[in-house]
C-alpha positions as CSV (number, residue, x, y, z in Angstrom):
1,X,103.9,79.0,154.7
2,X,103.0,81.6,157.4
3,X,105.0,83.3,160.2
4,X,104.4,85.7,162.5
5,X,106.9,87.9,163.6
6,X,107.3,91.1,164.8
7,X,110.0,93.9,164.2
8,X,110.8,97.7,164.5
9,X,114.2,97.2,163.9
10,X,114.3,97.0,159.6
11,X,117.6,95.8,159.6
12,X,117.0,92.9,161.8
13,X,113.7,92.0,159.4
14,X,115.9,92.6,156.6
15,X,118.7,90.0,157.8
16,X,115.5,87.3,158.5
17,X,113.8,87.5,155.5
18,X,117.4,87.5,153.2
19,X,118.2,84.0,155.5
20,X,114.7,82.7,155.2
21,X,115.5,83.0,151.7
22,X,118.6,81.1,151.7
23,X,116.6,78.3,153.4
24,X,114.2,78.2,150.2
25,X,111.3,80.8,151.6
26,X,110.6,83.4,149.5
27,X,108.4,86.4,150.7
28,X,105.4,87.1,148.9
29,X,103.0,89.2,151.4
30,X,102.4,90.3,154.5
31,X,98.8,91.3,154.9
32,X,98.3,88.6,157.9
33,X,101.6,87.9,159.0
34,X,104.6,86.8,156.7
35,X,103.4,84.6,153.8
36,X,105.9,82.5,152.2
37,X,106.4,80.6,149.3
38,X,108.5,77.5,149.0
39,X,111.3,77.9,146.0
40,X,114.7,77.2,145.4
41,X,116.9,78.5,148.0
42,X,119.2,81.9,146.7
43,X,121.2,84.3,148.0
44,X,118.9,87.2,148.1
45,X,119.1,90.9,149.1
46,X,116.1,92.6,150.5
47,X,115.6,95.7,151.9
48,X,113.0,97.7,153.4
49,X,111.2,101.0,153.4
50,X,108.5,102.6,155.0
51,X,106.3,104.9,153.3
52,X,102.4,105.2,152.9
53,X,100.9,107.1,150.4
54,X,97.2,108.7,149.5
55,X,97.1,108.0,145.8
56,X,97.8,104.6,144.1
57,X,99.2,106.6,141.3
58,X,102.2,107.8,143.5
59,X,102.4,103.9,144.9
60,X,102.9,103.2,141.6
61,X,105.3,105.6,140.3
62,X,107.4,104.7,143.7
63,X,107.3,101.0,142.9
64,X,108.2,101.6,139.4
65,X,111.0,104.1,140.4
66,X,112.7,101.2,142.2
67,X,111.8,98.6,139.6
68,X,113.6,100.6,137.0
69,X,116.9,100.4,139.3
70,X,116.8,97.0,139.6
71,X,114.7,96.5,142.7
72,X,110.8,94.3,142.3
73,X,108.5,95.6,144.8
74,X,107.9,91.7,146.8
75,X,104.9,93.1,149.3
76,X,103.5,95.9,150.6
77,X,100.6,98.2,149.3
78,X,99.8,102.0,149.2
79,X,98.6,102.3,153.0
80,X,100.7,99.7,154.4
81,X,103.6,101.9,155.5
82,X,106.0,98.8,155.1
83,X,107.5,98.2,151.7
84,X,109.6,95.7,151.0
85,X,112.1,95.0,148.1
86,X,114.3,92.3,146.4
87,X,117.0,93.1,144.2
88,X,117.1,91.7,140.8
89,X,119.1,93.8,138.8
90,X,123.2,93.5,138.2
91,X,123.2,97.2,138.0
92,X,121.3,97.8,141.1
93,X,123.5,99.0,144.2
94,X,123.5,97.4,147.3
95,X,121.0,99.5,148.8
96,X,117.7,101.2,147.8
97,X,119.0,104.3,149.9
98,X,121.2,107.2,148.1
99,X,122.3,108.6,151.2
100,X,122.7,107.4,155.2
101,X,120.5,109.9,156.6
102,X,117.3,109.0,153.9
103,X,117.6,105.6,155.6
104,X,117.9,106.9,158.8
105,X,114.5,108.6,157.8
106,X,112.5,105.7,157.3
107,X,112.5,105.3,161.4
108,X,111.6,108.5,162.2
109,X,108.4,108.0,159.7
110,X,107.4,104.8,161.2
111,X,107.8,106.9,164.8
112,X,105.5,109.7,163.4
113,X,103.2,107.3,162.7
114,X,103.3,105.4,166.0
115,X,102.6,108.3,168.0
116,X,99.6,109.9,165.0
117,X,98.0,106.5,165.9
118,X,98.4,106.7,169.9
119,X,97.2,109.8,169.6
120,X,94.3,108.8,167.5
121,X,93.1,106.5,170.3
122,X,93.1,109.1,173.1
123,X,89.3,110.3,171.6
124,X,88.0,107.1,172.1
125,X,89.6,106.5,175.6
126,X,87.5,110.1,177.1
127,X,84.2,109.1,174.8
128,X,84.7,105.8,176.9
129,X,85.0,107.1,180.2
130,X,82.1,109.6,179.8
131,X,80.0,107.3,178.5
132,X,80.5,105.7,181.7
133,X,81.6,102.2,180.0
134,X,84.7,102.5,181.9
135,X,84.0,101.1,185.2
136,X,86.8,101.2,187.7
137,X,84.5,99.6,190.0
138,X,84.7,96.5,188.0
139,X,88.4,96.1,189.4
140,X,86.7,96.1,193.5
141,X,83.8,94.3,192.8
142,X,83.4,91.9,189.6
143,X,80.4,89.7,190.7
144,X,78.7,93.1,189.3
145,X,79.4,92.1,185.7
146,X,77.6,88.9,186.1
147,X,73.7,89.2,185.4
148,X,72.4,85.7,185.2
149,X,69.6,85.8,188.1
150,X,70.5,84.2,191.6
151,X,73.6,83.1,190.5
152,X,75.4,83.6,193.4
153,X,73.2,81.8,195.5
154,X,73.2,78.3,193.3
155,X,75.6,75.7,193.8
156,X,77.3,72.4,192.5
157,X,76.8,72.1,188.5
158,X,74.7,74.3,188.3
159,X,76.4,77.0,189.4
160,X,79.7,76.2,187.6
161,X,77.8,75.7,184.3
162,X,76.0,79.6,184.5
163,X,79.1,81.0,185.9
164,X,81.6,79.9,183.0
165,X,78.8,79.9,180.7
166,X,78.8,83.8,181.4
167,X,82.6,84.7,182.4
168,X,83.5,85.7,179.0
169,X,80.6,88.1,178.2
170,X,81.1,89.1,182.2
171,X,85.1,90.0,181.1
172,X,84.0,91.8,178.4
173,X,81.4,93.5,179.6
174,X,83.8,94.9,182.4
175,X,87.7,94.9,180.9
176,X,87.4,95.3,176.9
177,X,87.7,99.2,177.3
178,X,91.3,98.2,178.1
179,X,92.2,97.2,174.8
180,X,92.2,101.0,174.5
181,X,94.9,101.8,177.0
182,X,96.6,98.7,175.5
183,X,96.5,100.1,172.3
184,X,97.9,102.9,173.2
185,X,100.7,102.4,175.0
186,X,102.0,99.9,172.5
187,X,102.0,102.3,169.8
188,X,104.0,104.6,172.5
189,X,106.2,102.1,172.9
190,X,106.8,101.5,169.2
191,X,107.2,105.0,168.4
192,X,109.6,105.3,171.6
193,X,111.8,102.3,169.8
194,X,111.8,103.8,166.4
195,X,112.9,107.0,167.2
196,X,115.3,105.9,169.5
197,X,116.8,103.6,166.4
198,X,116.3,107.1,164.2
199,X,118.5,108.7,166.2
200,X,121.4,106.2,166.9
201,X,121.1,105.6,163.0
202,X,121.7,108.9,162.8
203,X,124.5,109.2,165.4
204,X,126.8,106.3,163.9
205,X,126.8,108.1,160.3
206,X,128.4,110.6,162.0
């Protein structure tokens, strides 16, 4: 089963996935949304972490170091950045965390990595805008994003039939450059979030 969600606060996420749990779902990835599988339902404790990493041999030796403390390593990979984990051991504590403010930390990563990628974007936006494929002009004046000859000038069917024929290609011919600005202010926005959670994490261990 598949479910799309989204979070940025990890204790929320946590709290779902441990009740989806309890109603029989287990987690097993979540390359394209949440993929479950259908098992017998348990009380389960799940906790997240966000970390990427640029070798799989430090992936690994992180998923092991858990794994030896009684917590499996459910879904996630090396470049992911979200890691998430299921405890299975007696021994294990109640958290994968040693201290308040390393799981404080784990927002203040995913912030870091909200604004890198905003950042990242801004390039594109400029290389865009010289290149003259953003057209404000678009916004005054759309019939220019329509090229089928004379269309203007049919009527009845046949206009109706050329016109929706080319309204997509017209949209993005014209508005697709806005996936940019799009892109970038959500990451803004989820970098804005994290931190803010970061720092009332940090605040209430206080």
């Amino acid at each position: 089963m598949y479910k799309f969600k989204f979070f940025i606060n990890f204790e929320k996420e946590e709290q779902w996935l441990e009740q989806m749990a309890s109603n029989g779902y287990h987690l097993q990835n979540t390359f394209f949304g949440y993929q479950f599988k259908r098992e017998k339902a348990e009380t389960a404790t799940i906790k997240i972490d966000f970390r990427k990493f640029k070798k799989k041999e430090d992936f690994i030796d992180y998923c092991t170091m858990f794994e030896d403390s009684g917590w499996q390593h459910i879904a996630g990979s090396k470049s992911s950045g979200m890691q998430y984990f299921k405890k299975t051991g007696d021994t294990a504590g109640d958290d994968i965390f040693s201290d308040n403010n390393s799981k404080a930390a784990r927002y203040k990563r995913y912030a870091n990595m909200s604004f890198e990628l905003a950042m990242s974007f801004l390039p594109l936006l400029v290389v865009f805008y010289l290149t003259d494929i953003v057209d404000f002009k678009a916004f005054i004046n759309p019939k220019e994003l329509y090229f089928t000859p004379g269309l203007w000038d049919k009527t009845g069917i046949s206009f109706w039939f050329s016109f929706l024929f080319e309204t997509p290609l017209a949209l993005m011919r014209g508005f697709a450059w806005l996936f940019i600005p799009l892109t970038i202010i959500s990451y803004l926005l989820f970098g804005y979030k994290s931190n803010k959670l970061y720092l009332q994490n940090i605040a209430d261990k206080k």
